[in-house]
Short mmCIF file of the C-alpha atoms (twelve columns), coordinates in Angstrom:
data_MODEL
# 
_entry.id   MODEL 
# 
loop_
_atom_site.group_PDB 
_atom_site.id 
_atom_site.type_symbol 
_atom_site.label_atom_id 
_atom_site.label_alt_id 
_atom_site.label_comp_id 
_atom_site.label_asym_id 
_atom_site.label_seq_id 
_atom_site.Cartn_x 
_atom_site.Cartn_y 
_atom_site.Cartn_z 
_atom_site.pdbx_PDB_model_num 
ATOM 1   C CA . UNK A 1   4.496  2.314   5.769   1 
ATOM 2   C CA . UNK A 2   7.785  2.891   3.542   1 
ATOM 3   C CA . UNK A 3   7.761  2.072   0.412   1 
ATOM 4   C CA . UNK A 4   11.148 1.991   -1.399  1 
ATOM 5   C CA . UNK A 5   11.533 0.394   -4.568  1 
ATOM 6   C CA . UNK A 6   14.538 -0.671  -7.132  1 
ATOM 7   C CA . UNK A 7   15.662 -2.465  -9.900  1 
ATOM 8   C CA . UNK A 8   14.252 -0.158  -13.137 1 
ATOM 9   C CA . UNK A 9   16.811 1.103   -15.799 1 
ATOM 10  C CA . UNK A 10  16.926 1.321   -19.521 1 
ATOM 11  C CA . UNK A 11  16.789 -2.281  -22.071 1 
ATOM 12  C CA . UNK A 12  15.976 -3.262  -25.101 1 
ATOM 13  C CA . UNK A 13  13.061 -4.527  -26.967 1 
ATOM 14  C CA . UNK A 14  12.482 -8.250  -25.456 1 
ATOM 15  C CA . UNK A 15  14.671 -7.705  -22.915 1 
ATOM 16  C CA . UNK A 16  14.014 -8.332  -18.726 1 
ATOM 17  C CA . UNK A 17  14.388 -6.704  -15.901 1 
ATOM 18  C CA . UNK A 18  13.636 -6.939  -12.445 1 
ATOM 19  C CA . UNK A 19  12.072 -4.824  -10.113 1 
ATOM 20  C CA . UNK A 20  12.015 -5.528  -6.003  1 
ATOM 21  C CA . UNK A 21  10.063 -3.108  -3.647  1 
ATOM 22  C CA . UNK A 22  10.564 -3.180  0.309   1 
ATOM 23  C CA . UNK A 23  8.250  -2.237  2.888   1 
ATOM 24  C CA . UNK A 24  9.046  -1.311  5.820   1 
ATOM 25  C CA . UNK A 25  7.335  0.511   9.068   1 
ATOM 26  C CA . UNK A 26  3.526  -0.382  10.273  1 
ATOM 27  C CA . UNK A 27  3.192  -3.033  7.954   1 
ATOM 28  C CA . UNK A 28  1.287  -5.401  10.100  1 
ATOM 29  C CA . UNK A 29  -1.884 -6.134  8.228   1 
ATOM 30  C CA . UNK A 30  -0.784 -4.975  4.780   1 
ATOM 31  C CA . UNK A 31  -3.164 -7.294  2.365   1 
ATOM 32  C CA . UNK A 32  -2.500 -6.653  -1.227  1 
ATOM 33  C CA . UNK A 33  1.111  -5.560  -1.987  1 
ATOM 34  C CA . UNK A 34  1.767  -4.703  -6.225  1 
ATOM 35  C CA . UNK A 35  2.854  -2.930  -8.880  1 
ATOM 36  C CA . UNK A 36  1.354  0.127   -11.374 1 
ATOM 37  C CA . UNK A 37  2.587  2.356   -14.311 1 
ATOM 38  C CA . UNK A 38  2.277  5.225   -15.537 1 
ATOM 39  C CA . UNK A 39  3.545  6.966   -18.784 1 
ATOM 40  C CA . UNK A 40  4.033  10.196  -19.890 1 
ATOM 41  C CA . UNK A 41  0.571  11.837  -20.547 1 
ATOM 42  C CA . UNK A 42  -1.264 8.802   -19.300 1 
ATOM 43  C CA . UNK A 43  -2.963 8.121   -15.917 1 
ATOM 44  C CA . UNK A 44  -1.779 5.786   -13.871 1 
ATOM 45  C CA . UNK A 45  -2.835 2.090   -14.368 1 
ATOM 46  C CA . UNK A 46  -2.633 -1.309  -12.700 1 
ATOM 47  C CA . UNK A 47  0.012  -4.037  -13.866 1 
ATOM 48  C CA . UNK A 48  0.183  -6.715  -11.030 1 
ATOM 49  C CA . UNK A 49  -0.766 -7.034  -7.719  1 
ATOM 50  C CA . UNK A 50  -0.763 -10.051 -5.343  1 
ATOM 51  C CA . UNK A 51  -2.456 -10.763 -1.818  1 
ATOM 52  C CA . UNK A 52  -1.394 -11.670 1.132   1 
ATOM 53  C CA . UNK A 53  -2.380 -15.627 0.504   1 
ATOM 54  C CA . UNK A 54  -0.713 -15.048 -2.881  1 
ATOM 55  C CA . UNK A 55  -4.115 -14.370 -5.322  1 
ATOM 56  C CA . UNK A 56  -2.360 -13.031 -8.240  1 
ATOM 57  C CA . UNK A 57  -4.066 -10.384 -10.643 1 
ATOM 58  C CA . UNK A 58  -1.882 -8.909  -13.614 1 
ATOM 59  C CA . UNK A 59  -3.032 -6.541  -16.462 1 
ATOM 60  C CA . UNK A 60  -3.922 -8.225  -19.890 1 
ATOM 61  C CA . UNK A 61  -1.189 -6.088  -21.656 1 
ATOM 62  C CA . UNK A 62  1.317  -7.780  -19.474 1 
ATOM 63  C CA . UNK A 63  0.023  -11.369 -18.881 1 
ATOM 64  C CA . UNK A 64  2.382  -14.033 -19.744 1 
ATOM 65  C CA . UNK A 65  5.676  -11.597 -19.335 1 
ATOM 66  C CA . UNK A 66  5.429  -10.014 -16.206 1 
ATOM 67  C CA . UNK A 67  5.445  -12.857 -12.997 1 
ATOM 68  C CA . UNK A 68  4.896  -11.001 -9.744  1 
ATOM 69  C CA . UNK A 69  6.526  -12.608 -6.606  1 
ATOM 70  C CA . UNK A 70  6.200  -11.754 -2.798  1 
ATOM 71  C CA . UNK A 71  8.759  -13.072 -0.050  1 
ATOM 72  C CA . UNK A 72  6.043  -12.160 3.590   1 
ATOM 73  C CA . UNK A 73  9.143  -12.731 5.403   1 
ATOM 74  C CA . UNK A 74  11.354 -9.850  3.519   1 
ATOM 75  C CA . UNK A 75  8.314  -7.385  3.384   1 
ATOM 76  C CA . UNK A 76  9.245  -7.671  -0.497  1 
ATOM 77  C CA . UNK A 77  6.988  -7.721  -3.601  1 
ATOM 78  C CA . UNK A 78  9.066  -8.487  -6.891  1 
ATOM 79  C CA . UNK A 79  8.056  -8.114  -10.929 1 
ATOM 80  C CA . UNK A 80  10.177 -9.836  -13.315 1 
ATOM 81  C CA . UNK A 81  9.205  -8.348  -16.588 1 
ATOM 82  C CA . UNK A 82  9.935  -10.334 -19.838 1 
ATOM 83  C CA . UNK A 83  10.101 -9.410  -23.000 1 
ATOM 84  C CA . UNK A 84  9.802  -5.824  -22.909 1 
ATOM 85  C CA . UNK A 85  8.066  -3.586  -25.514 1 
ATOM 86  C CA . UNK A 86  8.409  -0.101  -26.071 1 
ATOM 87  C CA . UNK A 87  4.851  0.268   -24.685 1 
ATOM 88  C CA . UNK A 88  6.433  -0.598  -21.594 1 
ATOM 89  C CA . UNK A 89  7.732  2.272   -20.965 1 
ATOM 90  C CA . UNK A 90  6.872  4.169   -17.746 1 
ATOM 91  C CA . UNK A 91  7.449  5.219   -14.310 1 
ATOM 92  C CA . UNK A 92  6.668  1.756   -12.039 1 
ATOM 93  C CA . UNK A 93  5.033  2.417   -8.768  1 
ATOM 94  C CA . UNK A 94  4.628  0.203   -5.812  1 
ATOM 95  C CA . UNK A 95  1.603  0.147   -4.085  1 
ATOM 96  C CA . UNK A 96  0.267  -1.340  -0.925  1 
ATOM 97  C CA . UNK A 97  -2.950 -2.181  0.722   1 
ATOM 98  C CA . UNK A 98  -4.213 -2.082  4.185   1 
ATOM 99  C CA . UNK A 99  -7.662 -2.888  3.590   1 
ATOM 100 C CA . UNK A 100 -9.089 -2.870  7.672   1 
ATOM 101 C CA . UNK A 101 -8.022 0.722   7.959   1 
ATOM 102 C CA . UNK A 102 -8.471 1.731   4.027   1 
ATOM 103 C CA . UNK A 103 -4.816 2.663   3.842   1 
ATOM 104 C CA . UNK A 104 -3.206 2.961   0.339   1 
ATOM 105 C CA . UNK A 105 0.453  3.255   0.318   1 
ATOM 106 C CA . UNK A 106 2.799  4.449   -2.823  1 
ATOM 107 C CA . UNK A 107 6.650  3.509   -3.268  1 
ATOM 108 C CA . UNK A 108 8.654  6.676   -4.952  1 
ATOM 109 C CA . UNK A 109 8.308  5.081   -8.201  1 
ATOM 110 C CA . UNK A 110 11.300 3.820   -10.591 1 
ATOM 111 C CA . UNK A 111 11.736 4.572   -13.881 1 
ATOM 112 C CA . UNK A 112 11.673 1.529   -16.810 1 
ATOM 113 C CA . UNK A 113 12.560 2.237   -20.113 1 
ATOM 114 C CA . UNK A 114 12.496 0.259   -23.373 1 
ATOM 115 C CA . UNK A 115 14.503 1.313   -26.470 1 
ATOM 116 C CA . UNK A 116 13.346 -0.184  -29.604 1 
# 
Protein backbone atom coordinates (compact mmCIF):
# COMPACT_ATOMS: atom_id res chain seq x y z
CA UNK A 1 0.00 0.00 0.00
CA UNK A 2 1.00 3.68 -1.25
CA UNK A 3 0.55 6.21 0.71
CA UNK A 4 0.86 9.71 -0.85
CA UNK A 5 -0.34 12.62 0.83
CA UNK A 6 -0.94 16.59 0.06
CA UNK A 7 -2.34 19.66 0.92
CA UNK A 8 0.25 21.05 3.95
CA UNK A 9 1.94 24.54 3.52
CA UNK A 10 2.59 27.49 5.71
CA UNK A 11 -0.69 29.85 7.48
CA UNK A 12 -1.36 31.84 10.01
CA UNK A 13 -2.55 31.67 13.49
CA UNK A 14 -6.45 30.60 13.14
CA UNK A 15 -6.08 29.88 9.83
CA UNK A 16 -7.23 26.28 7.81
CA UNK A 17 -5.92 24.10 5.73
CA UNK A 18 -6.59 20.97 4.21
CA UNK A 19 -4.84 17.93 3.96
CA UNK A 20 -6.02 14.77 1.51
CA UNK A 21 -4.00 11.43 1.53
CA UNK A 22 -4.50 8.66 -1.28
CA UNK A 23 -3.98 5.11 -1.06
CA UNK A 24 -3.36 3.19 -3.52
CA UNK A 25 -2.02 -0.62 -4.21
CA UNK A 26 -3.25 -3.78 -1.91
CA UNK A 27 -5.62 -1.85 -0.15
CA UNK A 28 -8.32 -4.40 0.11
CA UNK A 29 -9.00 -4.78 3.78
CA UNK A 30 -7.39 -1.55 4.99
CA UNK A 31 -9.54 -0.83 8.42
CA UNK A 32 -8.45 2.30 10.08
CA UNK A 33 -7.09 4.97 7.66
CA UNK A 34 -5.71 8.58 9.71
CA UNK A 35 -3.59 11.10 10.43
CA UNK A 36 -0.35 11.75 13.05
CA UNK A 37 2.27 14.53 13.81
CA UNK A 38 5.24 14.94 14.72
CA UNK A 39 7.41 18.04 15.65
CA UNK A 40 10.76 18.80 15.85
CA UNK A 41 12.29 17.00 18.94
CA UNK A 42 9.04 15.28 19.71
CA UNK A 43 7.88 11.68 19.00
CA UNK A 44 5.39 11.09 16.88
CA UNK A 45 1.73 11.29 18.13
CA UNK A 46 -1.83 10.53 17.05
CA UNK A 47 -4.26 13.40 15.76
CA UNK A 48 -7.24 11.61 13.97
CA UNK A 49 -7.99 8.48 12.70
CA UNK A 50 -11.25 7.00 11.33
CA UNK A 51 -12.46 3.30 10.53
CA UNK A 52 -13.64 1.75 7.91
CA UNK A 53 -17.55 2.13 9.19
CA UNK A 54 -16.49 5.72 9.93
CA UNK A 55 -15.72 5.47 14.09
CA UNK A 56 -13.96 8.66 14.45
CA UNK A 57 -11.14 9.17 17.19
CA UNK A 58 -9.22 12.64 17.25
CA UNK A 59 -6.60 13.87 19.83
CA UNK A 60 -7.92 16.22 22.68
CA UNK A 61 -5.46 19.01 21.54
CA UNK A 62 -7.26 19.04 18.28
CA UNK A 63 -10.95 18.23 19.04
CA UNK A 64 -13.37 20.67 17.79
CA UNK A 65 -10.83 22.07 14.86
CA UNK A 66 -9.64 19.27 13.09
CA UNK A 67 -12.83 17.13 11.20
CA UNK A 68 -11.39 14.02 9.58
CA UNK A 69 -13.26 12.76 6.42
CA UNK A 70 -12.87 9.48 4.32
CA UNK A 71 -14.36 9.06 0.66
CA UNK A 72 -14.02 4.44 0.54
CA UNK A 73 -14.64 4.98 -3.00
CA UNK A 74 -11.45 7.45 -3.68
CA UNK A 75 -9.14 5.40 -1.27
CA UNK A 76 -8.93 9.03 0.39
CA UNK A 77 -8.74 10.09 4.07
CA UNK A 78 -9.01 14.02 4.47
CA UNK A 79 -8.22 16.52 7.73
CA UNK A 80 -9.55 19.89 7.57
CA UNK A 81 -7.74 21.67 10.30
CA UNK A 82 -9.30 24.91 11.77
CA UNK A 83 -8.01 27.37 13.55
CA UNK A 84 -4.47 26.67 13.62
CA UNK A 85 -2.04 27.37 16.52
CA UNK A 86 1.50 27.58 16.49
CA UNK A 87 1.51 24.28 18.44
CA UNK A 88 0.38 22.94 15.32
CA UNK A 89 3.22 22.88 13.82
CA UNK A 90 4.69 19.61 12.47
CA UNK A 91 5.36 17.14 9.88
CA UNK A 92 1.62 15.32 9.21
CA UNK A 93 1.81 11.68 8.48
CA UNK A 94 -0.75 9.40 7.05
CA UNK A 95 -1.16 6.20 8.39
CA UNK A 96 -3.07 3.10 7.55
CA UNK A 97 -4.26 -0.05 9.11
CA UNK A 98 -4.63 -3.54 7.98
CA UNK A 99 -5.54 -5.08 11.09
CA UNK A 100 -6.07 -9.15 9.72
CA UNK A 101 -2.49 -9.17 8.59
CA UNK A 102 -1.06 -6.49 11.33
CA UNK A 103 0.08 -4.23 8.52
CA UNK A 104 0.87 -0.54 9.39
CA UNK A 105 1.35 1.67 6.50
CA UNK A 106 3.02 5.42 6.54
CA UNK A 107 2.34 8.23 3.80
CA UNK A 108 5.79 10.38 3.15
CA UNK A 109 4.56 12.91 5.46
CA UNK A 110 3.74 16.76 4.60
CA UNK A 111 4.89 19.51 6.25
CA UNK A 112 2.21 22.14 8.19
CA UNK A 113 3.34 25.17 9.49
CA UNK A 114 1.75 27.93 11.60
CA UNK A 115 3.26 31.44 11.88
CA UNK A 116 2.08 33.37 14.76
Amino acid sequence: VQLQASGGGLVQTGGSLRLSCVASGRILGINDMGWYRQAPGNQRELVATISSGGIIRYAEAVLGRFFISRDNAKNSVYLQMNSLKPEDTAVYYCNAVRYGSGNNYWGQGTQVTVSS
